[in-house]
C-alpha positions as CSV (number, residue, x, y, z in Angstrom):
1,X,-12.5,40.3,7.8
2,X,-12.5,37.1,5.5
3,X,-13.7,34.1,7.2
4,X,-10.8,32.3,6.0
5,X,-8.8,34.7,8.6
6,X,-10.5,32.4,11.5
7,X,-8.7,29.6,9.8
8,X,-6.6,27.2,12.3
9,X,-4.0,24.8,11.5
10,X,-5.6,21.0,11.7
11,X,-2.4,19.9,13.6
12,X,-1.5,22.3,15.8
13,X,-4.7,24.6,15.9
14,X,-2.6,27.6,15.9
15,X,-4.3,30.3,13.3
16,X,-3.3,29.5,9.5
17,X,-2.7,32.2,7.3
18,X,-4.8,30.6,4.4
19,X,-4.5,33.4,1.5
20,X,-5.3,32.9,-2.5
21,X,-4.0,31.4,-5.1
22,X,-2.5,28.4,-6.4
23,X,0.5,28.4,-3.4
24,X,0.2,25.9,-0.7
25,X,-0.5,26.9,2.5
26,X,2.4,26.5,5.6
27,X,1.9,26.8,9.3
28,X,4.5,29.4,10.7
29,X,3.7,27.7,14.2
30,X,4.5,23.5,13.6
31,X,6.0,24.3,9.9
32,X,3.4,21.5,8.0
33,X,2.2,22.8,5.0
34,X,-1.6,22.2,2.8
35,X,-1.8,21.9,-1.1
36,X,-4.8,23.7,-2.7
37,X,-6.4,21.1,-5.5
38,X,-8.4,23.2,-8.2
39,X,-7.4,26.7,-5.8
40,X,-9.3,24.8,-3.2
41,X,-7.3,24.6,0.0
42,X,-6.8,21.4,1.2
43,X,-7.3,21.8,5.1
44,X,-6.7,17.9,6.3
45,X,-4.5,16.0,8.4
46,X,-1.7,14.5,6.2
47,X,-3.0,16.6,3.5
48,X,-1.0,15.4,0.8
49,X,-1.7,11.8,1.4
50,X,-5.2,12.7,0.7
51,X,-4.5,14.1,-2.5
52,X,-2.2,11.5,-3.9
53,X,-5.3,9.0,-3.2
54,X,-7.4,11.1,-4.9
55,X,-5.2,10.8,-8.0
56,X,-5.1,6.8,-7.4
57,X,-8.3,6.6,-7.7
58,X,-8.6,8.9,-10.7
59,X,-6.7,6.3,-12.3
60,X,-8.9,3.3,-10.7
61,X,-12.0,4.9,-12.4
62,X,-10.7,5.0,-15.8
63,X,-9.4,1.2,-14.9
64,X,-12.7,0.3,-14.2
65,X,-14.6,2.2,-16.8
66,X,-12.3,0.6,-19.2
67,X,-12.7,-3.0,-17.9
68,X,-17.1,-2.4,-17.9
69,X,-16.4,-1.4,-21.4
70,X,-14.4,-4.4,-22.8
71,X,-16.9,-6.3,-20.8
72,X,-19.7,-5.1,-22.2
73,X,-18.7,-4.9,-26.0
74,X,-17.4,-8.6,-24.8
75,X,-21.3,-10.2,-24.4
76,X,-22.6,-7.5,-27.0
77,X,-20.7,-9.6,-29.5
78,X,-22.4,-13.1,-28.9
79,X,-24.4,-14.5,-31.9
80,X,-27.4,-15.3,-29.5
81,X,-28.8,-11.6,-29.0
82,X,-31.3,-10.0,-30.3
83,X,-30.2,-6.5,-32.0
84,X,-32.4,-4.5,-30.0
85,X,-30.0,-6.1,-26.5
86,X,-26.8,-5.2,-28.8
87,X,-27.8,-1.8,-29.6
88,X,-28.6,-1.0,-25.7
89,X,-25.2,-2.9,-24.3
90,X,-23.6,-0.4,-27.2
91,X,-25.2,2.4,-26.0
92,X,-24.3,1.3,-22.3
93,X,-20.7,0.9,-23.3
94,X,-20.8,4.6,-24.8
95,X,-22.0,5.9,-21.6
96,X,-19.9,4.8,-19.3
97,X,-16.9,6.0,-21.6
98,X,-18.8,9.6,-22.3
99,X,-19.1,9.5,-18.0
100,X,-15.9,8.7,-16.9
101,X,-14.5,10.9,-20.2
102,X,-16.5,13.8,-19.0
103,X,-15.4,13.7,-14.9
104,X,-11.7,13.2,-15.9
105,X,-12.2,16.0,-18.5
106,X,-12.4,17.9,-15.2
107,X,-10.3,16.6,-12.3
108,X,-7.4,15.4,-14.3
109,X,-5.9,19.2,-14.4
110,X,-7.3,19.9,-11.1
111,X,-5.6,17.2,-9.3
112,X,-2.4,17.6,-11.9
113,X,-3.2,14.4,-13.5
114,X,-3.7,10.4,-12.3
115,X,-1.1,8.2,-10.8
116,X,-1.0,4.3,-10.6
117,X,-0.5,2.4,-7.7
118,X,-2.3,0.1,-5.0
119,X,-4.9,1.8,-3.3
120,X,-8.9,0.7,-2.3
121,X,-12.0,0.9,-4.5
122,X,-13.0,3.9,-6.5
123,X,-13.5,7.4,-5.5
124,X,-16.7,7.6,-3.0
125,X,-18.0,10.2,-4.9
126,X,-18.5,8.7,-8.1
127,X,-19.5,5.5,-6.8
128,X,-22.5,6.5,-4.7
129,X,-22.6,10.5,-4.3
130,X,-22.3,11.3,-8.2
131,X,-26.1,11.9,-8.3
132,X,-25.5,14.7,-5.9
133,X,-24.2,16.9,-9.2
134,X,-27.2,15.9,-11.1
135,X,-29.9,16.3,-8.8
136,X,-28.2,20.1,-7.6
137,X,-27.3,21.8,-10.8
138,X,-28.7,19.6,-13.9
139,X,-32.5,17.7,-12.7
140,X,-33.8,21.5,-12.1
141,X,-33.4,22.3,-15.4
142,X,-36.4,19.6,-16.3
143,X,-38.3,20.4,-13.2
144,X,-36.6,17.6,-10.6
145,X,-35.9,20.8,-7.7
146,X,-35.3,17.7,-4.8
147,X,-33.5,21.1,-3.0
148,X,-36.8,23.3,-2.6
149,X,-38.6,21.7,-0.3
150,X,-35.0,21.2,2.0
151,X,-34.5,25.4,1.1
152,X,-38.1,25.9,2.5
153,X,-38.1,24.1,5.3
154,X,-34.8,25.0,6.4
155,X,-36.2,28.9,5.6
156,X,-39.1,28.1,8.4
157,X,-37.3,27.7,10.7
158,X,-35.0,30.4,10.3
159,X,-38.5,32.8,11.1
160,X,-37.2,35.8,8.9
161,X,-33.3,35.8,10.2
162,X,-30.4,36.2,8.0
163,X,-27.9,33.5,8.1
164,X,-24.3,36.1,8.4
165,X,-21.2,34.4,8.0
166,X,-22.6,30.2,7.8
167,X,-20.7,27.2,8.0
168,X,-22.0,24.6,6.1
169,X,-20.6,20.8,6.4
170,X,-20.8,17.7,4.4
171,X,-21.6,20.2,1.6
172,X,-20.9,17.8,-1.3
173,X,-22.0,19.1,-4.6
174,X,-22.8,22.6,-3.3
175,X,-26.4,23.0,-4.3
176,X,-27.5,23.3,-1.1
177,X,-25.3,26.0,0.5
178,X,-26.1,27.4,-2.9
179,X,-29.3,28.5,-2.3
180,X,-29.0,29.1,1.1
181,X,-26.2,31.4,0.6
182,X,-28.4,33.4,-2.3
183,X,-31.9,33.1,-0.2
184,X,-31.2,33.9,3.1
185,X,-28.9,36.7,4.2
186,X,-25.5,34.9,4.4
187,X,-22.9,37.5,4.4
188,X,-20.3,35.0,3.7
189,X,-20.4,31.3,3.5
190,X,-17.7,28.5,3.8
191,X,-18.7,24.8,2.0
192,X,-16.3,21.9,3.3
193,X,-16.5,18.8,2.4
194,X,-13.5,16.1,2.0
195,X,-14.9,14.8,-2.0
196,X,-12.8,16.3,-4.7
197,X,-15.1,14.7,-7.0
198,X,-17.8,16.9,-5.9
199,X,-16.6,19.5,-4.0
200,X,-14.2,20.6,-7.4
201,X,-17.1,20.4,-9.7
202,X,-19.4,22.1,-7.5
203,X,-17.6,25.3,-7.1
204,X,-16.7,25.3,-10.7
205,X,-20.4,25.7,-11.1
206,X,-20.9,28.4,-8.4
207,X,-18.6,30.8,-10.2
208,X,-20.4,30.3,-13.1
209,X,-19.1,27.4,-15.2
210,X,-21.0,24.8,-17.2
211,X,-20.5,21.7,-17.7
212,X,-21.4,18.4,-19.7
213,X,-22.1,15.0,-17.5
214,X,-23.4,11.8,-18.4
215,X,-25.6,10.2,-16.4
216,X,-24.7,6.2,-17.5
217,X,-28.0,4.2,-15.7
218,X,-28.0,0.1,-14.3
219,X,-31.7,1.0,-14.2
220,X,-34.0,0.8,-16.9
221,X,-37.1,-0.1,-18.3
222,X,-36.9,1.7,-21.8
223,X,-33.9,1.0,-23.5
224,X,-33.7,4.9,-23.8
225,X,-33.3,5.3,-20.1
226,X,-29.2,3.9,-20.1
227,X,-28.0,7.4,-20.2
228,X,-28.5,10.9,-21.0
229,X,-26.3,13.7,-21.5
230,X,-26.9,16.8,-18.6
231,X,-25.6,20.0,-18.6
232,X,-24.6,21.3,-15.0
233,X,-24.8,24.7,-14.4
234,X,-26.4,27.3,-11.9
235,X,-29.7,28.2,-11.8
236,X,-28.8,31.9,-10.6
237,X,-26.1,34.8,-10.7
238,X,-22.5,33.5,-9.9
239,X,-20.8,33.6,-6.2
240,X,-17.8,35.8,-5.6
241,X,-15.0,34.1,-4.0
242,X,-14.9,36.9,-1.6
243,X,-19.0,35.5,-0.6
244,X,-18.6,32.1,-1.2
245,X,-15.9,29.5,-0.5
246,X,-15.0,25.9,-0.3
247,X,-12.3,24.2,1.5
248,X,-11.1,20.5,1.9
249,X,-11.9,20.3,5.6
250,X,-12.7,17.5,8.3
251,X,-16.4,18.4,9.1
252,X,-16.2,16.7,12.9
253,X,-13.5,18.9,12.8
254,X,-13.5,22.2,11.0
255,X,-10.1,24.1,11.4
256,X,-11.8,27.1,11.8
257,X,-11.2,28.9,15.6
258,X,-14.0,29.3,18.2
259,X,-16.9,31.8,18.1
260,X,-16.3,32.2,13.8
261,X,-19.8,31.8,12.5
262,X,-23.3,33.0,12.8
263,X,-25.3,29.7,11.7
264,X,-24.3,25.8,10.7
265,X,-25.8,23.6,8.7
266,X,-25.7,20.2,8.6
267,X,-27.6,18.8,6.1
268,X,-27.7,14.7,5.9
269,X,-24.9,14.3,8.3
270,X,-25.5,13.9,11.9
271,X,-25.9,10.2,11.5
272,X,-23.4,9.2,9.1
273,X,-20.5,10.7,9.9
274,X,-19.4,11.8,13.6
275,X,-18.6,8.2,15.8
276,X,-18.9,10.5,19.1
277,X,-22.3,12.3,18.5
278,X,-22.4,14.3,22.1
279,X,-18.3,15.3,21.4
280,X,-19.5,16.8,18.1
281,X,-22.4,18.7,19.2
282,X,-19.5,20.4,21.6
283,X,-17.3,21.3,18.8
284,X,-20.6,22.7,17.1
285,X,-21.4,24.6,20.0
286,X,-17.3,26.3,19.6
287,X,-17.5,27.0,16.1
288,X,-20.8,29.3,17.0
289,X,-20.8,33.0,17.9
290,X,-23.2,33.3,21.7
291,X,-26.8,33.2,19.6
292,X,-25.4,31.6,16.8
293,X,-28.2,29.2,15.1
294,X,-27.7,25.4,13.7
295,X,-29.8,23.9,11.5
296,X,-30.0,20.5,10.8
297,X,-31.6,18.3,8.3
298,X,-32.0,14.8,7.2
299,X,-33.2,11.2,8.3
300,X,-31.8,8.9,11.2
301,X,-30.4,6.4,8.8
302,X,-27.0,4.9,10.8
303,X,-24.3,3.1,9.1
304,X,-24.6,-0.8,9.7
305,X,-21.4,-0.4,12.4
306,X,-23.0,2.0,14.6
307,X,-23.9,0.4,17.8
308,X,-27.1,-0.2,18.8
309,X,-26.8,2.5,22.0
310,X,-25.3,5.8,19.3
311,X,-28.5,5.5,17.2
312,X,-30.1,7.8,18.7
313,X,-33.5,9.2,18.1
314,X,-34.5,12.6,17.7
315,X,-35.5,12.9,21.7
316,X,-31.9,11.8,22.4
317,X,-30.9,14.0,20.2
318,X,-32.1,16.8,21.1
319,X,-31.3,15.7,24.8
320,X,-27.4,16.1,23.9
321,X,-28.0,18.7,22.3
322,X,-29.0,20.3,25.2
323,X,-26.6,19.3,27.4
324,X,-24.2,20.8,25.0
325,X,-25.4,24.2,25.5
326,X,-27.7,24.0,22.3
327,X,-31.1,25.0,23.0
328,X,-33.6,23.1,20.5
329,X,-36.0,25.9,19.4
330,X,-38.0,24.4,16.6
331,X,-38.5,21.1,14.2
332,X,-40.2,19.5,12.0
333,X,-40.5,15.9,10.1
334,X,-41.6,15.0,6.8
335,X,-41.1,13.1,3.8
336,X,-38.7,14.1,1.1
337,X,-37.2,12.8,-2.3
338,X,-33.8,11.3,-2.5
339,X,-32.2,11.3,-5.5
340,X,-35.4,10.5,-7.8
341,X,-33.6,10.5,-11.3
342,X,-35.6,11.5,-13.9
343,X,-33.9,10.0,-16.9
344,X,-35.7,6.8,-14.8
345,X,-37.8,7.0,-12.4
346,X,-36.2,5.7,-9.6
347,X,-35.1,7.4,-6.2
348,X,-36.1,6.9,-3.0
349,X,-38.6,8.8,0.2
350,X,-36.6,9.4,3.4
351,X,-38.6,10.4,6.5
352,X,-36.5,13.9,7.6
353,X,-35.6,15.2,10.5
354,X,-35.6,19.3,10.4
355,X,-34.2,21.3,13.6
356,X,-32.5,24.8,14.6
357,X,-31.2,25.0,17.8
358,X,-29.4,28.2,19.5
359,X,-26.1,28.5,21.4
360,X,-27.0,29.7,24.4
């Protein structure tokens, strides 16, 4: 039985018969229905709200990209600079219009095309997540793997076990569940994440597509580091469908019914997104069989509107989990690369936080 079968209607909760294909999805029990976007389905409270934003903001990046390109061929045409500064704004000005050329290439058709209107800032994706699709399926190819040592660790701690039907939230570019999916025993795997921008792209490249992405750079100390040209693509065999699927979801709150899955990851999440920490260890707790395993990974680093008393440490932490009925079995700390480009240099070193715990 497909793991999309355990899907629940985000309104109602009532099961949701999700299916395949193109066909948006209705709930025979409150009567709302869910787009798909790219054959993704689009599992979200006022779904289609969602998806008109995420056409807005198509058309607010190609605003902007257009505006940073006037802009810069603007200045690039003073009589005061030196050739070498004109030939690097130029080459600037060419990146940005080969990277916003090369995402709209891809979720114009997916989101059935751009529409004007108000609407706030640019898609949270591009703006400070799009390194996500270089760093999973491009960096490897020049020896940047920022995902082994996350895949190893992670491995440790599952002590030999296979991971069965996994959950994996806040899954972003996909890399990640990637790897784990292919490494370690997951019969079937489910990758939710609410970013079309990455989420679209990234299971484009699961099943086996490759694709061109420019990597435009406000970083640089040779005038060759403004850009380069990546080609994102898998560094193994294709995922089925059948093994491997994404879905639009809520990851506080996965419409998926109780008891549906044999491990959860979180990987980078547990601090930034859920406001009630102890409440979403519960719902964790649900959405695991008796036994069932999560794993968790990535630093304490809490948004600037977090309270004081919700930033918890990792003995708090593992305190609530308790409490929830998640036993903390192993963990580990260490530091990891962030996004450490190499077209420049520059990244970051986060100290990480590893654990599995175990539904008792």
């Amino acid at each position: 039985m497909s793991l999309l079968s355990e899907a629940v209607c985000p309104a109602c909760r009532r099961d949701l018969d999700v299916g395949s294909g193109e066909e948006p999805i209705a709930c025979s029990a409150c009567l709302l229905s869910y787009p798909r976007v790219a054959g993704i389905p689009v599992l979200l409270p006022n779904a289609e709200e969602h998806v008109a934003l995420w056409r807005r903001q198509l058309a607010l990046l190609d605003q902007s990209g257009q505006r940073t390109v006037a802009a810069l061929k603007n200045v690039g045409g003073e009589a005061r600079l030196t050739e070498a500064t004109r030939a690097r704004l130029s080459a600037l000005a060419q990146a940005v219009t080969d990277q916003v050329d090369d995402i709209t290439r891809i979720l114009r058709p997916a989101l059935a095309g751009a529409t004007t209107g108000t609407g706030g800032g640019l898609p949270r994706g591009i703006v400070e997540y799009i390194g996500y699709l270089y760093r999973d399926w491009a960096w490897p190819a020049v020896g940047y793997c920022e995902n082994e040592q996350a895949v190893a660790e992670l491995g440790r701690l599952l002590d030999g076990r296979k991971l069965g039907r996994l959950l994996v939230l806040g899954a972003g570019a996909c890399g990640l569940a990637y790897e784990l999916h292919l490494r370690h025993g997951a019969h079937e795997t489910v990758a939710i994440d609410i970013d079309p921008y990455l989420l679209v792209i990234g299971e484009r490249v699961v099943r086996g597509e490759s694709f061109r992405l420019t990597e435009a750079s406000h970083r640089w100390i040779e005038a060759s580091e403004v850009s380069r040209h990546w080609q994102l693509k898998a560094g193994s065999r294709p995922l089925d469908p059948e093994a491997f699927r994404c879905v639009f979801a809520d990851g506080v709150a996965p419409p998926f019914a109780h008891e549906s899955f044999d491990t959860v990851v979180t990987s980078w999440f547990i601090d930034q997104v859920p406001r009630d920490v102890p409440a979403f260890f519960g719902t964790l707790r649900q959405l695991l069989r008796p036994g069932g395993r999560w794993l968790n990974q990535g630093p304490l680093v809490y948004p600037e509107r977090t309270p004081f008393d919700r930033r918890y440490s990792r003995e708090e932490l593992f305190d609530l989990a308790r409490a929830a009925g998640l036993a903390v079995d192993d963990w580990s700390r260490a530091s990891q690369r962030y996004l450490c480009s190499p077209l420049t240099g520059n990244g970051k070193i986060e100290s990480v936080l590893s654990f599995v715990s175990t539904r008792r």
